[in-house]
N, C-alpha and C positions, 0 to 999 in steps of 0.2 A: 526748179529754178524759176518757174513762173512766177512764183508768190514775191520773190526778191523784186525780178522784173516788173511786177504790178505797183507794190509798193513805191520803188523808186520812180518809176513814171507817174506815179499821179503825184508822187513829193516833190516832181519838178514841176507837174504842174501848178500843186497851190503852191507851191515856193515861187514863181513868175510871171502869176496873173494877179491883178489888181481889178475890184469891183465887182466880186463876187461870181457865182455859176456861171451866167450869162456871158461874162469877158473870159471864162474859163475856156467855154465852148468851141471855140476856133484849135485851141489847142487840145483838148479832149478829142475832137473829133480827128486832125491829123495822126497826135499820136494811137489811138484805136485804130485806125482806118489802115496806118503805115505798117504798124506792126500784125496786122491782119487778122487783129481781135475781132471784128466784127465790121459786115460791110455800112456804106454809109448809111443806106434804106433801112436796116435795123438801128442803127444808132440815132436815126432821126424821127423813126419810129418809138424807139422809146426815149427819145425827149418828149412829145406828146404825153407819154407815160408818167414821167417824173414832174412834169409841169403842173398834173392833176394828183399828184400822192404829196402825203404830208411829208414834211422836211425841207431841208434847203437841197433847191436842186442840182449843184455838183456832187453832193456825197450820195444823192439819189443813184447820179450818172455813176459816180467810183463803185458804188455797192454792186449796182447789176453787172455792169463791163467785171469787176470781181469774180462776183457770183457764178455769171457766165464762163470765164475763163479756169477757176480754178474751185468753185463749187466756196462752202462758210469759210473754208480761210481765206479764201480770196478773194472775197466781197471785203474780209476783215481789213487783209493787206493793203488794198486799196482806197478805204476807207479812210483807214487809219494814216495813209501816204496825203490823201489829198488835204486831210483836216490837221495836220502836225502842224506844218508851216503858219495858218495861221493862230494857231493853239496859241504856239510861242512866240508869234510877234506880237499878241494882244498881251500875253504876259509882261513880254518888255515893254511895251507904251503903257500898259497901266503901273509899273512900277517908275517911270520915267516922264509921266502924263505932265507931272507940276513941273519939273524942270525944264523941259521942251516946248511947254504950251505957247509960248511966246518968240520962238527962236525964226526966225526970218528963214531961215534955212528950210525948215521943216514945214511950215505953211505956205514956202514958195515951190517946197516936194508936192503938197498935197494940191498947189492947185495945176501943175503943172502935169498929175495924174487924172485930174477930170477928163480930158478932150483924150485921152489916153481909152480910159474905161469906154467912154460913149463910142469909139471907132471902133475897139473891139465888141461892144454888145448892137456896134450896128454889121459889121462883117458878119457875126452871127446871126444874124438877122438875114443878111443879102444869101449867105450860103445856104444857110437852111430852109429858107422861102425860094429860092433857084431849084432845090433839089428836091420839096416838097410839091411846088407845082410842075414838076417833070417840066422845066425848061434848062435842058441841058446846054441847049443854041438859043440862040435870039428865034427860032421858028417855030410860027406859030400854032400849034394842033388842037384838033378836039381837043385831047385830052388835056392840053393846059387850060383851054378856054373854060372847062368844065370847072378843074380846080378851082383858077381863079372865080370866075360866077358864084361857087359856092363857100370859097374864103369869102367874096362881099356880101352872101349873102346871109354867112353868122358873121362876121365882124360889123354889120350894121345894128342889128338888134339889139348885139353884145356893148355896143358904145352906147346908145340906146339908155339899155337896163347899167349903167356903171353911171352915166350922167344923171338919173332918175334916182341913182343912190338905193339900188336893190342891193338885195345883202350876196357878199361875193361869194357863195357858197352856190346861190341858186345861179348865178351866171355862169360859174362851172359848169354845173347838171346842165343848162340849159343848150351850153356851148358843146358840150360833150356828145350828148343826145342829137343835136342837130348834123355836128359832125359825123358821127354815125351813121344817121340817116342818110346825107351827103355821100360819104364813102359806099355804102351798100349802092345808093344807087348808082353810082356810077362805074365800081364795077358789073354791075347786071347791066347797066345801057353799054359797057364795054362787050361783052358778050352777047349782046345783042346784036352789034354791028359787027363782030367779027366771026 
């Protein structure tokens, strides 16, 4: 019954979010978390993951949470759940694109889904940056201060090499590698003090 259960939760997913993976996120990550697929440290653990592998990345997220849970059919299951919904909505808007293009109704839909999408890929954003620098409480520890230190100290570079118009392939490797370094050390200075 997993593969059923997989399938239909990621079909509610992309059938309810608007703005792609990112505004996905809040809701991927409750329903995984709820249903006890994976805890939240893995799931945000590999968002890191899907953020640097090719493709778009909710089907990235449906494939592995899948994968995970029910092995090749249930990466399929869920794959194919998250990516239906909007298979056949772009079907229907592009068989309907001329007749609609102009309809007051449907451009007062679509602007009134902007501030929609930007709240949910900022919610994802607050969650996953909360629970990424282990700031569970507003208090403040080594180990967030560490985090945070070494999120500014690749996200300065990395603005850096994107406004200098380096090609974004190498800002990956470079973000990637630096993050690494970062994570290695600070578990080893973690063990160090403890």
């Amino acid at each position: 019954m997993i593969f059923l259960e997989l399938f239909l939760s990621f079909l509610k997913i992309g059938a309810f979010t608007f703005g792609g993976g990112y505004a996905m996120l809040p809701l991927i990550m409750e329903t995984v978390v709820s249903k006890g697929w994976m805890s939240e440290e893995a799931l945000i653990d590999f968002v890191a993951v899907a953020e640097s592998t090719p493709g778009p990345f909710a089907i990235n997220i449906a494939t592995y949470v899948g994968s995970e849970m029910g092995g090749f059919f249930g990466a399929v299951c869920a794959t194919l759940g998250v990516v239906l919904p909007s298979f056949v909505i772009i079907l229907i808007v592009a068989k309907c694109y001329e007749k609609f293009r102009k309809s007051k109704l449907v451009s007062g839909a679509m602007t009134g889904l902007k501030p929609v999408v930007v709240g949910l890929i900022g919610a994802a954003i607050l969650s996953i940056g909360v629970k990424a620098l282990g700031l569970s409480s507003f208090a403040f520890s080594l180990s967030f201060g560490l985090s945070l230190l070494f999120s500014l100290i690749i996200l300065v570079p990395c603005l850096v090499m994107a406004f200098k118009k380096l090609h974004p392939i190498f800002i990956v490797l470079i973000s990637a590698g630096l993050g690494i370094g970062f994570g290695y050390f600070e578990k080893l200075l973690a063990t160090v003090i403890s």
